[in-house]
N, C-alpha and C positions, 0 to 999 in steps of 0.2 A: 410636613413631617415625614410621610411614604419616600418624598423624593429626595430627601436628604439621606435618608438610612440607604437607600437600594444605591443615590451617590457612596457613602461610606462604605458598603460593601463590595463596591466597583473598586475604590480604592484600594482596600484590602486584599481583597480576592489575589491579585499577584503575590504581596508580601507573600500570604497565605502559602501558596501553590511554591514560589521559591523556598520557604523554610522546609518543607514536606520534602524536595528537593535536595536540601540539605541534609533532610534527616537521614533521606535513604542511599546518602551518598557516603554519610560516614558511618549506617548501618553496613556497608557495601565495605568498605575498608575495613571493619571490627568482622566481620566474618571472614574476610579472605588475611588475615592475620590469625585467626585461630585455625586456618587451614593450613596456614605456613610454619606454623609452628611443630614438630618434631617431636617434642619432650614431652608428652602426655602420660599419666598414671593411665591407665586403660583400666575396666571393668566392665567383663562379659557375662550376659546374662545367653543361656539360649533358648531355644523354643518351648520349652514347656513352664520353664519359669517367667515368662511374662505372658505369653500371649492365653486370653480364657480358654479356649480351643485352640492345641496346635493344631500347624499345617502341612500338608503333604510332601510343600517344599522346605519345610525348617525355617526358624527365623533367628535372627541375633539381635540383642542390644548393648551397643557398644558405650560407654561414657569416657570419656576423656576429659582428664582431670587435669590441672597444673596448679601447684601450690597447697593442694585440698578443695580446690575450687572446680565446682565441672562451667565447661566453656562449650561442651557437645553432647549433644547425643546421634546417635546413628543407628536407624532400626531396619533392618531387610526380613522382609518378608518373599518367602515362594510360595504362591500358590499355583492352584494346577492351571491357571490358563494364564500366567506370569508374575514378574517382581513385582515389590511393591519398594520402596526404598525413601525412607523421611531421616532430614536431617533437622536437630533441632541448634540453635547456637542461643550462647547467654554470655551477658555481660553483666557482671557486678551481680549475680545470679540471679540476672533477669529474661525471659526472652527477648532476643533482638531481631530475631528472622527461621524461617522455615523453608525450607527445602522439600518439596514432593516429589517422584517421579515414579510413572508405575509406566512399564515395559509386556506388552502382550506378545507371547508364544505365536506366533502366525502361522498357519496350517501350512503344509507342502502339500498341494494336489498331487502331484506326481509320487510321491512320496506317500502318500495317504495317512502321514502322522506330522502333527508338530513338531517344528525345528523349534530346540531349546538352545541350538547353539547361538542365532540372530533375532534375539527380540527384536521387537520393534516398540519406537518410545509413542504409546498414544495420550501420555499425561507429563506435562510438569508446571508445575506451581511454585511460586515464590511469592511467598509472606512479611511484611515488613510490618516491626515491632516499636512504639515507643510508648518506655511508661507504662505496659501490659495492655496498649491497647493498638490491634488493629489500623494501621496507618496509609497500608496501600498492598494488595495482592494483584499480581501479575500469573495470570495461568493461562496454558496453550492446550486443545485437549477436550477431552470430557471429563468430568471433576463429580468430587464428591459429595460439593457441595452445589452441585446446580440445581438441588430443589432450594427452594427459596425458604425453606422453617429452619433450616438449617445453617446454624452460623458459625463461618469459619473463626473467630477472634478465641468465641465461648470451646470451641472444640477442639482444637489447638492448644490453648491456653492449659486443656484440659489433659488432653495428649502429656504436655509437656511434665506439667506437675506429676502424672501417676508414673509417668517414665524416671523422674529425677525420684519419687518415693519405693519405687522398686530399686532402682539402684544403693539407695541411701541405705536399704533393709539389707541389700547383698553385703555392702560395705560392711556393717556396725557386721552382720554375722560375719564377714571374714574375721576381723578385729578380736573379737569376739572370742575367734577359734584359733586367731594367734595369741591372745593371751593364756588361752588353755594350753595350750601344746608347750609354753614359755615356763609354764608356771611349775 
């Protein structure tokens, strides 16, 4: 019975490994299509409207919409010892992939202050989505998730929604203040 299953999974384990393959190839395509795309409604939030404590460096969150549909999100943060910069993408308003990259200020000895003109990239992460679940993370770096209680799917997932609920709150009060101003 043991040797027939660990057969059966021997079997599998490819199909497995190719669909995963698949998934994150045509996650790969559905993101680099909503980056080619142009025609977005935009909605800017800035630093004090999203972030709980702003930052020294300011931050933005950008949503990009097409149809009434958002397809991104894009949040830059500054803080004092570099960027921080996450993209979020959806389909069918779903997450399909995440984007991290955080960029450290690198001291000038000679200089005896941080160059803000050349960061340097000490982080980037890429998240792969199907179905709201965690399918494959690739990241180069030290992460924010390298302690282990910590899970990137549950935190992400969460990222994503309170950014898509701040936005949705900016939206309806825009709306909101255009039908006052109509009326």
């Amino acid at each position: 019975m043991k040797f027939s299953a660990i057969i059966l999974l021997f079997i599998a384990s490819p199909v497995l490994a190719q669909n995963k393959a698949e998934m994150i190839a045509k996650i790969r395509e559905q993101f680099q299509a909503i980056n080619k795309e142009s025609n977005y409604q935009k909605l800017s939030l800035e630093n004090e409207e999203f972030l709980p404590q702003p930052t020294d460096g300011g931050g933005e969150l950008i949503g990009y919409y097409k149809n009434a549909s958002l397809k991104k999100i894009v949040v830059r943060v500054g803080i004092s010892h570099g960027k921080q910069l996450f993209e979020f993408y959806f389909q069918n308003d779903r997450l399909i992939f995440v984007f991290e990259k955080f960029e450290q200020f690198v001291y000038d000895e000679k200089k005896e202050a941080f160059d803000y003109e050349n960061p340097e990239t000490t982080f980037e992460g890429r998240y792969y989505f199907n179905n709201n679940k965690l399918i494959e993370q690739v990241t180069t770096g030290h992460n924010r998730f390298e302690d282990e209680t910590l899970d990137p799917e549950k935190i992400l997932m969460q990222e994503a929604n309170d950014y898509k609920r701040l936005l949705n709150k900016k939206s309806a009060k825009k709306s909101k203040d255009l039908i006052n101003n109509t009326a």
